[in-house]
Each structure stands twice: as C-alpha cells, then as structure tokens.
GUMI-607037 format. One record per residue: residue number from 1; residue in one letter; chain; x, y, z of N, C-alpha, C in turn. Coordinates in steps of 0.1 Angstrom, whole numbers, padded with zeros to 4 digits. Layout:
<pts>
seq_type_mol_n_xx_n_yy_n_zz_ca_xx_ca_yy_ca_zz_c_xx_c_yy_c_zz
NUM_a_A_X_Y_Z_X_Y_Z_X_Y_Z
...
</pts>
This chain:
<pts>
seq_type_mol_n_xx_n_yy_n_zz_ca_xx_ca_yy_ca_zz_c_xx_c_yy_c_zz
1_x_A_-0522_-0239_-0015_-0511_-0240_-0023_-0498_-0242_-0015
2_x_A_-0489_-0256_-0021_-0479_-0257_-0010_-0466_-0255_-0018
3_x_A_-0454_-0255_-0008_-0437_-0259_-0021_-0435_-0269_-0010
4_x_A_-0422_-0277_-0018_-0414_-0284_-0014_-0400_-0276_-0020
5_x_A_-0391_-0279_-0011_-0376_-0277_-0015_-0372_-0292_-0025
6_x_A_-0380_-0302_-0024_-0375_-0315_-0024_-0380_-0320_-0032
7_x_A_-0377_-0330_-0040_-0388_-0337_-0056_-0397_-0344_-0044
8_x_A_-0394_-0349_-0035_-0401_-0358_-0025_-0409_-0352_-0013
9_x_A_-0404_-0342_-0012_-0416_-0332_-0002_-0433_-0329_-0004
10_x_A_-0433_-0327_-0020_-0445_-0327_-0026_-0450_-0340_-0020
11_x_A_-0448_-0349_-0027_-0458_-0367_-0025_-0460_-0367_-0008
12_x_A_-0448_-0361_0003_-0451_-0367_0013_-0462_-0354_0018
13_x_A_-0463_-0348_0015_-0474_-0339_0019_-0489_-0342_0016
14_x_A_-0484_-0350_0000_-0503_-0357_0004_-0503_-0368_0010
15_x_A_-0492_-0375_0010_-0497_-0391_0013_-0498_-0388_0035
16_x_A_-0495_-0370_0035_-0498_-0369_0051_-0511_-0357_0051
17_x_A_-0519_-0360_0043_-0534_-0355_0041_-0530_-0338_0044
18_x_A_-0516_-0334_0043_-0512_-0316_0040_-0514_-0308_0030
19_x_A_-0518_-0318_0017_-0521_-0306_0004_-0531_-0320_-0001
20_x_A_-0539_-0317_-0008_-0555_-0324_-0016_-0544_-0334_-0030
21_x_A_-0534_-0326_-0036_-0534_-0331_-0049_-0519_-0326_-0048
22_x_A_-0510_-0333_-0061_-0497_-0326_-0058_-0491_-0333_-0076
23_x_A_-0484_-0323_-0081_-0475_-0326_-0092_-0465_-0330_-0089
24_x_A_-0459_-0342_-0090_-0442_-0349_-0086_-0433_-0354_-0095
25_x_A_-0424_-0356_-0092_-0415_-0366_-0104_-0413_-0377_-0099
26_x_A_-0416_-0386_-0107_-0412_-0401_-0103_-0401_-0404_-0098
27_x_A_-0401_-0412_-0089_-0409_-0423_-0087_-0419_-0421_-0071
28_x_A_-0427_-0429_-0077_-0440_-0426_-0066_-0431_-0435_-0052
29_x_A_-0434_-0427_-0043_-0424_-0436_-0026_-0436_-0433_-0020
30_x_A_-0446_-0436_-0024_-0456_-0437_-0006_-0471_-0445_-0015
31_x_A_-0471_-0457_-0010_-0481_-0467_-0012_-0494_-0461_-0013
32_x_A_-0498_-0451_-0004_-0507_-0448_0005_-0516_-0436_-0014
33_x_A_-0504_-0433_-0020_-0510_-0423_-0031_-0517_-0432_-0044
34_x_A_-0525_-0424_-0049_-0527_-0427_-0063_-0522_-0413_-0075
35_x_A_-0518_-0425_-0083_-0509_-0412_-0095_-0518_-0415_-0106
36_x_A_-0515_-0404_-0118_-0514_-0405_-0131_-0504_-0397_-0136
37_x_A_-0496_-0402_-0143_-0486_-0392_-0150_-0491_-0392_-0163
38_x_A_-0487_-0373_-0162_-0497_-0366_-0168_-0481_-0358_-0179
39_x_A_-0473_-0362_-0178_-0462_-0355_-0188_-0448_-0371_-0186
40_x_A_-0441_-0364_-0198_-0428_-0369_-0197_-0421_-0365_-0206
41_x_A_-0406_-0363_-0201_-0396_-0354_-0209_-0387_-0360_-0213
42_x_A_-0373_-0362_-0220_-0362_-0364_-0222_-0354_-0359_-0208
43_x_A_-0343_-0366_-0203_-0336_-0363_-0194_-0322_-0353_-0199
44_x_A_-0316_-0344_-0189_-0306_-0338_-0198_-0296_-0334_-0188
45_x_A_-0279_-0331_-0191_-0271_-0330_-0183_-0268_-0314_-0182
46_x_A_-0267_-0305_-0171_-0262_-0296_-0170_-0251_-0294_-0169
47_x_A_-0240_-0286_-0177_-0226_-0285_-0176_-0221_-0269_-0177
48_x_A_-0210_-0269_-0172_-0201_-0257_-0178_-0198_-0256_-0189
49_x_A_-0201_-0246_-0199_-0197_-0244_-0217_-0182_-0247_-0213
50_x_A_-0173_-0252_-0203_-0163_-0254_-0210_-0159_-0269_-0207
51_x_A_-0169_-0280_-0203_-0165_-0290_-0200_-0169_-0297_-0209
52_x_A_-0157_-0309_-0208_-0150_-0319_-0217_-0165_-0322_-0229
53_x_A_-0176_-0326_-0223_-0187_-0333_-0224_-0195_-0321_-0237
54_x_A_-0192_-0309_-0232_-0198_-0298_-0236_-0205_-0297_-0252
55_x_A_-0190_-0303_-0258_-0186_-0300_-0270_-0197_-0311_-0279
56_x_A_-0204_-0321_-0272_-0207_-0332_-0278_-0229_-0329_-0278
57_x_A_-0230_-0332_-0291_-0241_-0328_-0291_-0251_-0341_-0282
58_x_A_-0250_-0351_-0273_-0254_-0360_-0266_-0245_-0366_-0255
59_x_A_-0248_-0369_-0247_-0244_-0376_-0237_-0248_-0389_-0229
60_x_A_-0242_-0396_-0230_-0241_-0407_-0226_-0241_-0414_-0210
61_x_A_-0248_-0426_-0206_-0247_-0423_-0190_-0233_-0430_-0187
62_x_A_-0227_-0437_-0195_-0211_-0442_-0189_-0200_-0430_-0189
63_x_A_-0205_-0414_-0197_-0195_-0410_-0195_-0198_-0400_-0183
64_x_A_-0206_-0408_-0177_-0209_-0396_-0162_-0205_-0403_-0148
65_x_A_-0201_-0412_-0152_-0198_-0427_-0143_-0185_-0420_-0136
66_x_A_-0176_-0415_-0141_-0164_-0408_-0132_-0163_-0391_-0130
67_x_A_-0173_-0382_-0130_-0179_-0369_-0127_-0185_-0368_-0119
68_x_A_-0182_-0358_-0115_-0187_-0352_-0103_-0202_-0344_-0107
69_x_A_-0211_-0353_-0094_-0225_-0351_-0102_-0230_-0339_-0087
70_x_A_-0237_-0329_-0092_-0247_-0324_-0077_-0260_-0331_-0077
71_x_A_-0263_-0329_-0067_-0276_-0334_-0062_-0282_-0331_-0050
72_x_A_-0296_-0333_-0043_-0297_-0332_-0032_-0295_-0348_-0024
73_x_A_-0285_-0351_-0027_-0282_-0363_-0020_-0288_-0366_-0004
74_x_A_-0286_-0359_0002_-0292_-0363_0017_-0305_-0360_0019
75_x_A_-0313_-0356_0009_-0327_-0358_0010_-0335_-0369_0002
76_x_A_-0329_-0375_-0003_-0338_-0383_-0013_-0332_-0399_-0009
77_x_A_-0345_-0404_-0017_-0342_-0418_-0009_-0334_-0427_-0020
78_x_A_-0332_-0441_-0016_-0327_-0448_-0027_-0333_-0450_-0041
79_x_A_-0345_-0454_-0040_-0357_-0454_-0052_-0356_-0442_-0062
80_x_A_-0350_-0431_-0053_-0351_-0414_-0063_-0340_-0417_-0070
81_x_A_-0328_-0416_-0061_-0314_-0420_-0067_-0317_-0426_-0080
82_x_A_-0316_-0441_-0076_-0321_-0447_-0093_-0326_-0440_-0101
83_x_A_-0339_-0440_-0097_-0347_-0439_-0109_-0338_-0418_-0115
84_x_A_-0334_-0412_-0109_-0324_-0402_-0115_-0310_-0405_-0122
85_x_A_-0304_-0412_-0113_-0288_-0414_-0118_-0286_-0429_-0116
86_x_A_-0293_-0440_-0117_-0292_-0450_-0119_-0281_-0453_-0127
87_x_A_-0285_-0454_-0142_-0274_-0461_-0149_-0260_-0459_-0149
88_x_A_-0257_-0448_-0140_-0243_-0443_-0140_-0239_-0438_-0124
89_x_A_-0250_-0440_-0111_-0245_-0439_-0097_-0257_-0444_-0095
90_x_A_-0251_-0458_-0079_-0260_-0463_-0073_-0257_-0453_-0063
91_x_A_-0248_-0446_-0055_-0250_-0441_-0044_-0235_-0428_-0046
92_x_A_-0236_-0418_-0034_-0230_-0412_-0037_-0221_-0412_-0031
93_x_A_-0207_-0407_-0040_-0187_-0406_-0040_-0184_-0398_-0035
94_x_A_-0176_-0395_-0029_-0166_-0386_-0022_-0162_-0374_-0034
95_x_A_-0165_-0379_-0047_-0167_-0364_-0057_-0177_-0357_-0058
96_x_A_-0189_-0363_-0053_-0203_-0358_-0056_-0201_-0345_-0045
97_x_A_-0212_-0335_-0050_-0212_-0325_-0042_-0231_-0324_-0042
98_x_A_-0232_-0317_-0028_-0247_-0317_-0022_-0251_-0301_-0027
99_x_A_-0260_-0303_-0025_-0270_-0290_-0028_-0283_-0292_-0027
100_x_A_-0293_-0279_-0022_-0307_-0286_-0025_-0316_-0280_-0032
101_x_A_-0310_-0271_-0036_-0321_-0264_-0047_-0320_-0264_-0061
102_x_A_-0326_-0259_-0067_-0320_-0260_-0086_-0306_-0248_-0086
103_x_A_-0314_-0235_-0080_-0305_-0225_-0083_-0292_-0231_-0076
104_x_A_-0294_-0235_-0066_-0277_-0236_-0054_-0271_-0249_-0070
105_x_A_-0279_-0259_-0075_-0271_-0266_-0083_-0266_-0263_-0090
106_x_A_-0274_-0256_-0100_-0264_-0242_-0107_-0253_-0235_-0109
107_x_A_-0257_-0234_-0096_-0244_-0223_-0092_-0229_-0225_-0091
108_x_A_-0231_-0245_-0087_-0223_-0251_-0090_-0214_-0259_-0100
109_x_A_-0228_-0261_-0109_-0225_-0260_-0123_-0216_-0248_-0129
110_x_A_-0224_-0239_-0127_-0216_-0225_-0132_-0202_-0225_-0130
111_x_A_-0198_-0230_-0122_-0184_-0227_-0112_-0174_-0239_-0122
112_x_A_-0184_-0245_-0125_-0171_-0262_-0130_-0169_-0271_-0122
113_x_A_-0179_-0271_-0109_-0175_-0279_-0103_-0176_-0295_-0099
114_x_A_-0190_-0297_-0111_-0200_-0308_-0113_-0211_-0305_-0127
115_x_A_-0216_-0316_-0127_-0227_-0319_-0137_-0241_-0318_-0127
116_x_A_-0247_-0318_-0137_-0262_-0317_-0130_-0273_-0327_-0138
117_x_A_-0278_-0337_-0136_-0288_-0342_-0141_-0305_-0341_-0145
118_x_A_-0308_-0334_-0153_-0324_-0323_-0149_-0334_-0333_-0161
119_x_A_-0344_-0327_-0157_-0350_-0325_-0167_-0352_-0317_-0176
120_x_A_-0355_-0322_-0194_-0355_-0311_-0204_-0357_-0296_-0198
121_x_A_-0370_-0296_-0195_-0376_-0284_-0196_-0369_-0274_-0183
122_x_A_-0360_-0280_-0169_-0348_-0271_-0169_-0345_-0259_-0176
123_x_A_-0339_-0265_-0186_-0334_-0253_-0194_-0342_-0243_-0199
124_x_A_-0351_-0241_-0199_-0362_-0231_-0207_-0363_-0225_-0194
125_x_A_-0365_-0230_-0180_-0368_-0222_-0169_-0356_-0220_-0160
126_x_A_-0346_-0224_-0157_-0334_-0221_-0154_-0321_-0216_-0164
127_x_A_-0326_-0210_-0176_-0314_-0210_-0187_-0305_-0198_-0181
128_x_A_-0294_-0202_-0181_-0281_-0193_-0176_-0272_-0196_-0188
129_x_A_-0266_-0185_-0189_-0255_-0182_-0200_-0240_-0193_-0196
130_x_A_-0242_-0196_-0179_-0229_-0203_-0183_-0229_-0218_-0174
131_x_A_-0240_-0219_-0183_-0243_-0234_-0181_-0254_-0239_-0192
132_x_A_-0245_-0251_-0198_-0252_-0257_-0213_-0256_-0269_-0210
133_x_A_-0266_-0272_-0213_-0273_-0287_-0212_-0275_-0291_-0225
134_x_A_-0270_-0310_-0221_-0267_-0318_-0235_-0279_-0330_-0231
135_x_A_-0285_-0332_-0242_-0292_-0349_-0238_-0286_-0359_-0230
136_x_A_-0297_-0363_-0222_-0288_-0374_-0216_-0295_-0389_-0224
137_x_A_-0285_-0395_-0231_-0297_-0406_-0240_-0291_-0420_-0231
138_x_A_-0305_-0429_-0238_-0303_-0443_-0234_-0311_-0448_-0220
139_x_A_-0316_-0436_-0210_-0324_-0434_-0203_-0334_-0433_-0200
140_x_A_-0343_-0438_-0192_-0359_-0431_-0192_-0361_-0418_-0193
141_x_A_-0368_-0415_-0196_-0371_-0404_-0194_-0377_-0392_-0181
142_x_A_-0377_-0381_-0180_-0377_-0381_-0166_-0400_-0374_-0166
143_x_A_-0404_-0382_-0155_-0419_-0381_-0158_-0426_-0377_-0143
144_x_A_-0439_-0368_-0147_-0442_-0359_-0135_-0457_-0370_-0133
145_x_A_-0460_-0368_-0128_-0475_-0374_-0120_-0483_-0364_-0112
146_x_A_-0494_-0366_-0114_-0504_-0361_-0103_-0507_-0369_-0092
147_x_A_-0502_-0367_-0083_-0506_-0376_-0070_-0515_-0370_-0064
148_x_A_-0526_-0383_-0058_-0535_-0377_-0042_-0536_-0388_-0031
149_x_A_-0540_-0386_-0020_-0541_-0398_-0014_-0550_-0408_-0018
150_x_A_-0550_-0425_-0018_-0561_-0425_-0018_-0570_-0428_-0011
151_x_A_-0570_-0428_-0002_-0582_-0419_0006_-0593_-0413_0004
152_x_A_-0588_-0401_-0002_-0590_-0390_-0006_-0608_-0391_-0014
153_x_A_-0615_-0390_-0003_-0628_-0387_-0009_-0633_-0375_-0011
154_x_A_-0630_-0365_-0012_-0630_-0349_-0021_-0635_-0346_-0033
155_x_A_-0650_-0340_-0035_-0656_-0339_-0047_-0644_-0327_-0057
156_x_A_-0638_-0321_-0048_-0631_-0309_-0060_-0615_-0317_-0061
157_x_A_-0610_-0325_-0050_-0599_-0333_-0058_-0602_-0344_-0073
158_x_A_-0614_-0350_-0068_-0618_-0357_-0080_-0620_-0346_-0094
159_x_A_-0626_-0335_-0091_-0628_-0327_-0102_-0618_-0324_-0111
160_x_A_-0604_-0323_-0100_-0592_-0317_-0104_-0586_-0328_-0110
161_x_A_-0579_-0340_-0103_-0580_-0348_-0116_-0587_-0357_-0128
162_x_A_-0597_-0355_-0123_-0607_-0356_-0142_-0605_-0345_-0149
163_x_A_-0602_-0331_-0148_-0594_-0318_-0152_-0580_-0320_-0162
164_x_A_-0574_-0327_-0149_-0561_-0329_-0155_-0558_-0340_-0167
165_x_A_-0569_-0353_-0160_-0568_-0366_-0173_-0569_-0356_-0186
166_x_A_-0580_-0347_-0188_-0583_-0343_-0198_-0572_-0332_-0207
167_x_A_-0571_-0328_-0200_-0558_-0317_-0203_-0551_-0330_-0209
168_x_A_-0544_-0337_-0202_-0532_-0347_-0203_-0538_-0354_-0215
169_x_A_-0551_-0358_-0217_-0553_-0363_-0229_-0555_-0379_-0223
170_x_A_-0558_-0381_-0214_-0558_-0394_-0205_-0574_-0401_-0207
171_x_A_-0575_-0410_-0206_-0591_-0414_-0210_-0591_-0425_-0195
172_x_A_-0591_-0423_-0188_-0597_-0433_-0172_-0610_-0427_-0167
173_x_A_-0613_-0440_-0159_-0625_-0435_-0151_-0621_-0429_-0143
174_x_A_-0637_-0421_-0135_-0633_-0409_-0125_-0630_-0417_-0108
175_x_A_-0626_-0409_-0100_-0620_-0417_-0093_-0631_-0426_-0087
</pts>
C-alpha cells in the first residue's frame, strides 16, 4: 500500500513497477499504463462563505478567469493543468497561490485567499465550516481510473482489476 502527496505521484509509481495497481485522476501521463475509469464526478469550486461567487447556487468557468486559484502548481504537468482548470487557466498568474496538499489548500481557502477547484466528493471528506463549495458547470467532469502497468503480468493484479470492472459495473475482457 502506497500515498502520493500528488494526483500524479500515484500513476508514476506504477508506470515505475513501485505499486501493482493504483486509483488516479485523470488524465493518464505515462503511455507505459493501462486504465479503466472506474468513477466520475461533477467538478466543484471551493470558497470562503464570504466570497463574491458564494452566494450563487453554480459557478461558472469564465468567472474564475480573474481569481486567485490554489493549486499544486509546481508539481503537475501541463496535461493535469488542462484537463483541471483548462477552461478558465492555461498556466499559472502571479495571483495564483501554491500548495500541495488538500488540507494546506484549504487552509487557504479558509483564509479568503483563493478558490479551490476539487472534486464533488471533496466536500463530504474535507467539509469545513468555513469553506463552501459551488458546482463548477460546463466542464468535464472530474474522473478516477484504475491504472497498472502494462506489462504487468500479475495473476492477483489481473484479479484486482476484473474485481474492480465488476464493482464499477464495467463488462471488458480480462487482461
């Protein structure tokens, strides 16, 4: 059993034969894996109950185009960027503020000092009293995958994802 600090730490650990199988968020960055995504959520913005945005039961990606977004900006590659804050940042401003964990993003949020871009289910496991999250619409949605190498000739990796297709409700052949 491994962590990453990183949405990208996970994938590079299999695609460097260091963990058998690995749950990630898209987008897949290493050629070398095979995925199935196995969930997908609504994307959603974290804010301070007292910002502008707050009040609005949805949110929009043009009105995040001039806010200050957190992120782990220096860890993630271009491909993550997009496919996270695409429609509304190709790269990061001199307002954006860094962080690399959920809690440290939070904390920032909490403060007023930025927005946070998550996924739904965020909020059910990070819920703090003073930080409110609003849909973020018009976007993809944000989606996890089962990655392994493929390589990966492993009778109990294989097991694990014919496990998972089924849980997920997935109907493919076994590897």
């Amino acid at each position: 059993l491994v962590e990453s600090p990183t949405l990208e730490g996970l994938q590079r650990l299999a695609a460097d034969h260091e963990a058998d199988a690995s749950f990630a968020w898209l987008p897949i960055l290493h050629d070398e894996l095979e995925s199935e995504i196995v969930a997908s959520e609504p994307k959603s913005v974290g804010m301070h109950p007292e910002h502008r945005l707050a009040a609005q039961d949805e949110v929009r990606p043009e009105e995040l185009e001039t806010e200050p977004i957190v992120s782990a900006w220096e860890h993630y590659t271009p491909a993550t960027l997009a496919y996270w804050l695409g429609p509304f940042r190709t790269e990061r401003t001199p307002i954006d503020l860094h962080a690399t964990s959920v809690d440290e993003c939070l904390s920032l949020v909490a403060r007023g000092l930025a927005v946070f871009v998550v996924p739904e289910s965020v909020q059910r496991f990070y819920g703090r009293p003073d930080v409110v999250y609003r849909p973020l619409v018009g976007v993809e949605p944000a989606s996890v995958a089962l990655v392994w190498h493929r390589e990966t000739r492993n009778a109990a990796v294989e097991a694990f994802v014919e496990v998972t297709r089924k849980v997920a409700g997935i109907q493919k052949p076994a590897l």
